[in-house]
C-alpha positions in Angstrom: 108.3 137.5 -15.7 105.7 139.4 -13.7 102.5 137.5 -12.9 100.7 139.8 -15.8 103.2 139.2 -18.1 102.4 135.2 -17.6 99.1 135.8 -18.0 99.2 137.5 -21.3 102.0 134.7 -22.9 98.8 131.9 -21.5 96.2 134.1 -23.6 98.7 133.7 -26.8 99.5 130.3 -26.0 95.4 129.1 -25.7 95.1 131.2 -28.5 97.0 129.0 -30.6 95.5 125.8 -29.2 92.0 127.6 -29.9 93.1 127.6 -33.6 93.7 124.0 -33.7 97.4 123.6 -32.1 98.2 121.3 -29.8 98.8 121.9 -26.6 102.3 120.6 -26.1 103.4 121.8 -29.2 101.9 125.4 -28.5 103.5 125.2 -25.6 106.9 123.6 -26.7 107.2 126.6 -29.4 106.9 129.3 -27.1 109.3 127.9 -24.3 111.8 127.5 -27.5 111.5 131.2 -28.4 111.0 132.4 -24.3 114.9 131.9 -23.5 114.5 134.4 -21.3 111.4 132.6 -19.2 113.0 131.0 -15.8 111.5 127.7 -14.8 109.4 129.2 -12.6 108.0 131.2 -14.8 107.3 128.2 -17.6 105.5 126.1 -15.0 103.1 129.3 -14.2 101.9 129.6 -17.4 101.9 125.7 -18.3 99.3 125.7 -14.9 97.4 128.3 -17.0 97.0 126.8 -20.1 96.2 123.3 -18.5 94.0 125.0 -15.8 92.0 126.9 -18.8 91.5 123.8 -20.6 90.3 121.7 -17.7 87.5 124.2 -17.6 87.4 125.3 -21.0 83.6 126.2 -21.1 83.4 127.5 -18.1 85.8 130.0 -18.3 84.5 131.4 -21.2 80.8 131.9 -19.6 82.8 133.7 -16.4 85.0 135.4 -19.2 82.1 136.2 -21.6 83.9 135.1 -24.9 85.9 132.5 -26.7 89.3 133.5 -27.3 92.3 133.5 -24.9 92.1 136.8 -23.0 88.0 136.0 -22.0 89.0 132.7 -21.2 91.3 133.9 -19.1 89.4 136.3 -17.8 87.1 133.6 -16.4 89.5 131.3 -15.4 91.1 133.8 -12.8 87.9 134.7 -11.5 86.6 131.5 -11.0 90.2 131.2 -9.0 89.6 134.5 -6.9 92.9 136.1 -8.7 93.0 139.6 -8.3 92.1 140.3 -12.1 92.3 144.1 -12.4 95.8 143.7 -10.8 96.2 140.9 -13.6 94.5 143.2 -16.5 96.0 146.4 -15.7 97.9 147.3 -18.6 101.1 147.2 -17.4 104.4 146.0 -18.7 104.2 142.5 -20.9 100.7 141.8 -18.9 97.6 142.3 -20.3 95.5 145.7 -21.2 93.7 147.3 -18.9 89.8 145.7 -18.3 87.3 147.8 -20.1 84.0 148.6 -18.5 82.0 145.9 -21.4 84.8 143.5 -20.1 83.9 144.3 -16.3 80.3 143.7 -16.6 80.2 140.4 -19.0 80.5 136.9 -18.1 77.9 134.6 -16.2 77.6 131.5 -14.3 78.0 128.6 -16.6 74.9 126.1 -16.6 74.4 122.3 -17.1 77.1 120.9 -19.6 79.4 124.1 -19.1 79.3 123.8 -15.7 80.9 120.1 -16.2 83.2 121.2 -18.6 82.3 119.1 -21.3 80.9 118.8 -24.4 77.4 118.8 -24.8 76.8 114.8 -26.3 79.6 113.9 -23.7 77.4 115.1 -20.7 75.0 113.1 -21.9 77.2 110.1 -22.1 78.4 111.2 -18.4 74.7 111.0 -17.3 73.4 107.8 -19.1 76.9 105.7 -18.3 77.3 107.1 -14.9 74.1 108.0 -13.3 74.0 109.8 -10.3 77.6 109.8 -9.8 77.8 111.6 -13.2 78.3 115.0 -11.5 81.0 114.6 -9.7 83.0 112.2 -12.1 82.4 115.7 -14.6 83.5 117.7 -11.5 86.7 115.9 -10.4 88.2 116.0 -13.9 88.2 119.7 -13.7 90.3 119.6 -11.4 94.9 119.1 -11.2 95.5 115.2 -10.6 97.8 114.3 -8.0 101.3 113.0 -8.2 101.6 109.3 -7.5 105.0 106.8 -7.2 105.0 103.4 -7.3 106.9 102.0 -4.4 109.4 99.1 -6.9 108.8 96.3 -4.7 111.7 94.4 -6.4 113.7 96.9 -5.0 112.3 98.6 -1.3 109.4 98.5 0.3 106.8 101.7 0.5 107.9 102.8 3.5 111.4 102.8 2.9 110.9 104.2 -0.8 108.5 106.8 1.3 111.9 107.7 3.5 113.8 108.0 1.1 112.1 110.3 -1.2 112.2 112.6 2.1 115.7 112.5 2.2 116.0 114.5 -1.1 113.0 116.9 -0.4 110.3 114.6 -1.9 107.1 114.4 0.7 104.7 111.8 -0.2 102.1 109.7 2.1 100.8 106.5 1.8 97.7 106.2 -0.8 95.1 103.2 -0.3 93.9 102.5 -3.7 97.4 100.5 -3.6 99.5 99.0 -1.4 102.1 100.2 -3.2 101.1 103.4 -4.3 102.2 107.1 -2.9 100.9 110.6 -3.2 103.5 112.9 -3.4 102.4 116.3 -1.8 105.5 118.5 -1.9 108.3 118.2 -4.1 107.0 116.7 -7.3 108.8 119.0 -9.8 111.9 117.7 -8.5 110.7 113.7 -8.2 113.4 113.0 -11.1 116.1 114.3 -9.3 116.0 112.1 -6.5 118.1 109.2 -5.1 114.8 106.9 -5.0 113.8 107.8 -8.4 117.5 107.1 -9.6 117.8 104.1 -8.1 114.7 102.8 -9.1 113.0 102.5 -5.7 110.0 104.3 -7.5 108.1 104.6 -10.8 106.0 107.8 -11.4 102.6 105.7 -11.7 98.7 106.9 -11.0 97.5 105.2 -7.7 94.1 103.7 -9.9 97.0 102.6 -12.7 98.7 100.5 -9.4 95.3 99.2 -8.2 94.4 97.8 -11.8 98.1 96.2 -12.0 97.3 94.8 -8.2 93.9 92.8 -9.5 95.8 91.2 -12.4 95.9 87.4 -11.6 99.7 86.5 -11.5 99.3 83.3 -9.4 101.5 80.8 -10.7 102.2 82.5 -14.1 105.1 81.5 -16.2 105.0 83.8 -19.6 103.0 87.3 -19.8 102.5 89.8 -22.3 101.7 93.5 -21.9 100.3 93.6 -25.5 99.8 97.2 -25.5 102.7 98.4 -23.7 103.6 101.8 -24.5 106.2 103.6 -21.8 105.3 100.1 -20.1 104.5 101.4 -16.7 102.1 98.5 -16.6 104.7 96.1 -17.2 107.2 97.0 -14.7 104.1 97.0 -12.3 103.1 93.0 -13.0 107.2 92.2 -13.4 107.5 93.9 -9.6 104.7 91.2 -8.5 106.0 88.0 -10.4 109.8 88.3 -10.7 109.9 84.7 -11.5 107.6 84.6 -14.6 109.0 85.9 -18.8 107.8 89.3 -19.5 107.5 90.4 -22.5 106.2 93.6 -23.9 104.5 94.5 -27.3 103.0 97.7 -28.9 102.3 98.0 -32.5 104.4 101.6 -32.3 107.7 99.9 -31.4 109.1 103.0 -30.9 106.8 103.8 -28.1 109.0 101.3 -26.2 111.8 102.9 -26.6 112.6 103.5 -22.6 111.5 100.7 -21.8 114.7 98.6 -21.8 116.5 101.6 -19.5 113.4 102.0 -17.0 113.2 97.9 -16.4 117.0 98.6 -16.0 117.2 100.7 -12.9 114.0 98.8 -11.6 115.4 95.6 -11.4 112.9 94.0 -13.9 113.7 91.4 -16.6 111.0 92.3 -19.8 111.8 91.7 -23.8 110.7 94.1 -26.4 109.0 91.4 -28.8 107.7 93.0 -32.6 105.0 89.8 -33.0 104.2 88.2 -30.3 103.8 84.0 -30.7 102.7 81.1 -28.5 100.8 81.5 -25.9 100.8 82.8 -22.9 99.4 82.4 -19.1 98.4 85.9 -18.7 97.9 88.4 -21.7 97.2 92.5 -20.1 95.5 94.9 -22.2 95.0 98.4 -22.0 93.8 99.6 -24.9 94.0 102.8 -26.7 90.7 104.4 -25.6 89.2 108.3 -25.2 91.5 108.6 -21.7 88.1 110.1 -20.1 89.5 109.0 -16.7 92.8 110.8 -17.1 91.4 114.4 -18.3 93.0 115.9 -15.5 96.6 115.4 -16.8 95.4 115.6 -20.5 92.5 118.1 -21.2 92.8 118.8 -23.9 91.3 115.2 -25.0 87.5 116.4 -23.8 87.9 118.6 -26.4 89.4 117.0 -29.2 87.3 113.6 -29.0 84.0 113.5 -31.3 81.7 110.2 -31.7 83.1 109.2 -34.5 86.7 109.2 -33.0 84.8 107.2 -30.0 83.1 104.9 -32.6 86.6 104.4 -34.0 88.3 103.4 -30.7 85.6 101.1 -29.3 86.4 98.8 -32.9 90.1 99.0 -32.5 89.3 97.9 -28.8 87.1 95.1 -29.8 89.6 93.7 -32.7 92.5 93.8 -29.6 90.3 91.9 -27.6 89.6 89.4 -29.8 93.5 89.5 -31.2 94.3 89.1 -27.4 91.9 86.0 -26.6 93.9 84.0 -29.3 97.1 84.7 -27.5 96.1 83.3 -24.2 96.5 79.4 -23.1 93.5 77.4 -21.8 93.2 78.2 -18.3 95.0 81.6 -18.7 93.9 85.2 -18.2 93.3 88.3 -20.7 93.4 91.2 -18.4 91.4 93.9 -20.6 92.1 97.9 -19.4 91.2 101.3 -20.3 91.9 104.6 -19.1 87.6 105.7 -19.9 84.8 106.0 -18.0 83.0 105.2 -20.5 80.2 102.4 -21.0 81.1 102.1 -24.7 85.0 101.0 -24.0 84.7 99.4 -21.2 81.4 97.1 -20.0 80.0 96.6 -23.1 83.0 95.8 -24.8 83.3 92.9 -22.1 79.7 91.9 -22.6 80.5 91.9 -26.4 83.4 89.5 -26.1 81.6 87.0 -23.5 78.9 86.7 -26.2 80.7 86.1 -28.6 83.2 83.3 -26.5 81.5 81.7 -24.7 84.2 79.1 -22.9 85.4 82.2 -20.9 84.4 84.1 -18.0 84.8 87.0 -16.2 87.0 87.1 -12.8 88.4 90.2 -10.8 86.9 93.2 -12.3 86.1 96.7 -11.0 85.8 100.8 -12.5 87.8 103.2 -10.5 86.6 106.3 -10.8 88.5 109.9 -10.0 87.1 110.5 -6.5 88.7 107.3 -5.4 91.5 109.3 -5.7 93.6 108.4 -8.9 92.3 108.6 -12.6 89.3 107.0 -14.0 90.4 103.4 -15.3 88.5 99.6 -15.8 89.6 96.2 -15.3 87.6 93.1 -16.5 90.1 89.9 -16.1 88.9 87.3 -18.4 89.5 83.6 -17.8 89.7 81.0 -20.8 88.3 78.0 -20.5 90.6 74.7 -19.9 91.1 72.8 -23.4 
């Protein structure tokens, strides 16, 4: 495919997603009819689609429209592309520019210029204050490629070496002591000997640095209650190969690679449907807006409303309070989110210390995208000795 011809299959393809697709699947359906695209060619316009909906509003005031071909449009000439090359008419790519087209499109202002809905650029500005800004700015942006250097396994430096030896280039990130930033080779990361072997995990640095804080001392039986893929898990089991991991989400199926990644990492975790007793340390990331990870997953800026938010900050509170029951005296409820948010993640901690008040709070800190990795929150809550 020429580069014009990639650019008119992203028009179609936001098109689609404009209309109420999803993204994956808008992207998954054309790939299945494409069998002539390369893989070249399918990461081009995946990098379009994703770059268009980072910056979804401002693309369309530097495009001077809504639909694909404006955003577009926009999109390239906020990246400098050569857009009468691009819209030339030519072959798949597409038509030529007309003089209307030529002259539209300004400079987006105030919420478009963040890239976010108007009521969440207020949010931004009330939860985040002067670092509002540039949390709005950052998420418009590609996130970086991060490994987890398996520490049951290797060490970062040799997990670092041998990632090289297969093509991978990473460097040492300090959000983590474990954490790497790969910088050349990442469509290949799965390919490798380190990967295969389990030396690393594909895990965001911030992810690593909220696993790091979790207090592990002397623990005998955790429980990733929201587990998912389990990246968190394999993280704590990595740092306390000793203690009985178990792992628990209430879409079992979600867990379904779990058993095969704690496999080639080394790590001993059950799968566990209802989760009984208690247990010294009980982590929590709850399903929340993933506000800090809109650079891998745009299109969520988009889709999330304030009832949706309203929704997730009571599923949160009932997990947290689900949680708390699960944990012995003397224990700890590690409580995460993926949000930048106020509503998920300080007041839901000031909520739950109100309303139990034999706890406190222990290690807890907001990571934000310009430390490097996504946008997460960890409040570590202690219970009381009985």
């Amino acid at each position: 495919m020429t580069p014009a011809a990639r650019v008119q299959t992203a028009i179609e393809i936001l098109d689609r997603i404009r209309a109420g697709e999803a993204a994956e699947k808008a992207l998954t359906s054309w790939a299945r009819r494409a069998r002539f695209a390369g893989a070249k060619d399918r990461a081009a316009i995946r990098d379009h689609v994703f770059d268009a909906l980072r910056q979804w509003r401002s693309a369309a005031a530097l495009g001077g429209g809504e639909n694909g071909r404006a955003r577009m449009l926009g999109l390239l000439r906020l990246q400098g592309a050569d857009v009468e090359a691009l819209f030339a008419g030519q072959g798949h790519g597409p038509a030529a520019l007309g003089d209307a087209e030529r002259a539209t499109g300004r400079l987006p202002e105030g919420a478009e210029a963040w890239d976010l809905p108007d009521w969440l650029a207020d949010r931004f500005a009330a939860d985040l204050g002067s670092g509002a800004e540039a949390t709005a700015l950052a998420l418009r942006t590609r996130a970086p490629v991060f490994v987890r250097a398996n520490l049951l396994k290797t060490t970062r430096d040799a997990a670092r070496t041998a990632l090289e030896e297969d093509g991978v280039i990473a460097r040492p990130h300090p959000l983590s002591e474990t954490a790497l930033e790969v910088i050349k080779g990442a469509r290949g990361l799965t390919r490798t000997r380190a990967f295969d072997q389990g030396l690393v995990e594909m895990q965001d640095a911030a992810s690593q640095a909220v696993s790091d804080l979790v207090p592990l001392s002397g623990a005998q039986r955790v429980l990733d209650y929201c587990a998912g893929g389990g990246g968190k898990t394999l993280a704590l089991a990595a740092r306390a190969p000793s203690a009985k991991f178990e792992a628990h989400d209430v879409d079992f199926a979600r867990m379904a690679d779990l058993p095969e990644r704690a496999r080639r990492a080394g790590a001993q975790v059950e799968r566990v449907e209802a989760p009984t007793g208690l247990y010294d340390v009980v982590m929590a990331d709850a399903p929340c807006s993933g506000s800090g990870a809109w650079r891998r997953a745009p299109e969520g800026k988009w889709r999330l409303t304030p009832d949706r938010l309203d929704a997730l900050t009571a599923i949160q509170r009932e997990i947290l309070d689900t949680c708390a029951a699960l944990v012995a005296p003397g224990g700890w409820l590690a409580y995460a989110t993926c949000s930048v948010l106020r509503a998920e993640n300080e007041a839901q901690i000031e909520r739950f210390l109100a309303a139990h008040r034999t706890w406190k709070q222990g290690p807890s800190r907001r990571f934000l995208p310009e430390d490097g990795g996504d946008g997460f929150y960890l409040a570590c809550l202690q219970r009381g000795a009985a």
